[in-house]
N, C-alpha and C positions, 0 to 999 in steps of 0.2 A: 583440481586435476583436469575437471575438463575444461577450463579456459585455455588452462596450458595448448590443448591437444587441439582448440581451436584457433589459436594463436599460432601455433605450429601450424598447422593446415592452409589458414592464410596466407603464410610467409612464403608456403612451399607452393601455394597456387599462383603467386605473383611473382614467384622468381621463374616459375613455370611460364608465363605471360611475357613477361621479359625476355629470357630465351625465347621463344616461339618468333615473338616482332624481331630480337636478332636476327636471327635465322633470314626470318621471310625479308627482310632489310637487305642484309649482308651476306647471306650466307648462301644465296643462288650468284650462278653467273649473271650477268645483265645479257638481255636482250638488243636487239638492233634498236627496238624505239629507247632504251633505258642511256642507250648511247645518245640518241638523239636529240633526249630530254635534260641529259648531262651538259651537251654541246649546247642546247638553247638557254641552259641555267648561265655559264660560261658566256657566251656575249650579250647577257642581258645584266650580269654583275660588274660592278666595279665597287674597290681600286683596283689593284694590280693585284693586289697580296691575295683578295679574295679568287682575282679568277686561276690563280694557281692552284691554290687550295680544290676549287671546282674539278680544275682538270688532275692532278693531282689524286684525288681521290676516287676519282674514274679509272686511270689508268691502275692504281692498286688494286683494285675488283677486278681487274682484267689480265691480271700479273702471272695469275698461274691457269690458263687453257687447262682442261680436261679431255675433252672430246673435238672433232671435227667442227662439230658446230659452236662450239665454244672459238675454236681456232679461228672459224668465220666472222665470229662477231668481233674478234680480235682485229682482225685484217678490217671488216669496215670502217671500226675506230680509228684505226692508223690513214686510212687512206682518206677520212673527215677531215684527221688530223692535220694530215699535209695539205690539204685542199686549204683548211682555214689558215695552216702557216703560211703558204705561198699568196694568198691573198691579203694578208694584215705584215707580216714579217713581224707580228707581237712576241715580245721577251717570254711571254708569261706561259708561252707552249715550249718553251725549251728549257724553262726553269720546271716546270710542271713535268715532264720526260727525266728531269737529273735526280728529282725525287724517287725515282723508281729504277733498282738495281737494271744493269742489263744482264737476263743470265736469266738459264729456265727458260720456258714455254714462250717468253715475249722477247727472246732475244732476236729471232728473227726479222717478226715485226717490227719492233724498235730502230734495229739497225736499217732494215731497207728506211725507214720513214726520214732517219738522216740520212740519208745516201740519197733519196729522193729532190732532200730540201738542202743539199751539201752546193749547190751552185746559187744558192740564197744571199744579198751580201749580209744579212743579220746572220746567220747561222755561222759563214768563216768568219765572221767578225769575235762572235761569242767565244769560238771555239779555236779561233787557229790567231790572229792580231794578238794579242792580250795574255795567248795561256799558251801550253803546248800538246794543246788537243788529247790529253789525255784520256778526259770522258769519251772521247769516239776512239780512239785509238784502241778498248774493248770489241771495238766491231769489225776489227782487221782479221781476216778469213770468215767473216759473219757475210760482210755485205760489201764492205772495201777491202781492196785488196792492200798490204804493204804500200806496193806503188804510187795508188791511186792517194793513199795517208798522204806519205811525205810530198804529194803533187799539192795537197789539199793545204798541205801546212806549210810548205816554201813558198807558195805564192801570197801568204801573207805577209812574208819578212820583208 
């Protein structure tokens, strides 16, 4: 009987340990350096697959804002973001963006980050050559307007 009770007690203090490192893992918002350390993991990894993944699982930590300063650290991610899209024009920031619904608390940010990076040729290339820009066409009254869409999307035909 009492190994039982001790065996129990183990099991419940390691699953306790287990949550706790969730938690403190996952389960806060990130910080501005947590972005920053995301962003230096991301161009220090390769192949392609991985640095998706990187940014990919950055931006789902950052998916649902709570507060102001949650909002903030939002907005610095995105504005990283497009600093590092407009300087590389890499696939792997806008395959890493489709992984993540647009809607809710990052819909804002999201959509300005395309609208920012919408005069990109990778970006109409992705989005408007090849497809009929439907993943951005969510962001029409967000950040584009209707007009601004179909200007975005006839100049690629």
């Amino acid at each position: 009987m009492t190994k039982k009770i001790v065996s129990v007690t183990a099991i419940v203090a390691v699953v306790a340990v287990f949550l706790i490192g969730w938690y403190l893992l996952y389960g806060t918002f990130p910080n501005n350096q947590d972005i920053d350390d995301s962003f230096n993991q991301y161009q220090q990894t390769e192949p392609y697959q991985d640095k998706v993944d990187v940014l990919s699982g950055l931006l789902m930590r950052i998916n649902n804002p709570q507060s102001v300063n949650d909002d903030q650290v939002v907005k610095y991610a995105f504005s990283k973001l497009t600093d590092m899209y407009k300087k590389d024009n890499n696939a792997a920031i806008l395959e890493a963006t489709e992984n993540v619904n647009i809607d809710g608390g990052v819909a804002n940010f999201m959509c300005e980050f395309y609208k920012r990076i919408s005069s990109e040729k990778g970006f109409r290339e992705r989005y408007f050559k090849n497809n009929d820009g439907s993943h951005i066409k969510q962001c029409v009254g967000i950040s584009f307007s209707q007009d601004e869409f179909n200007k975005l999307k006839s100049a690629q035909k």
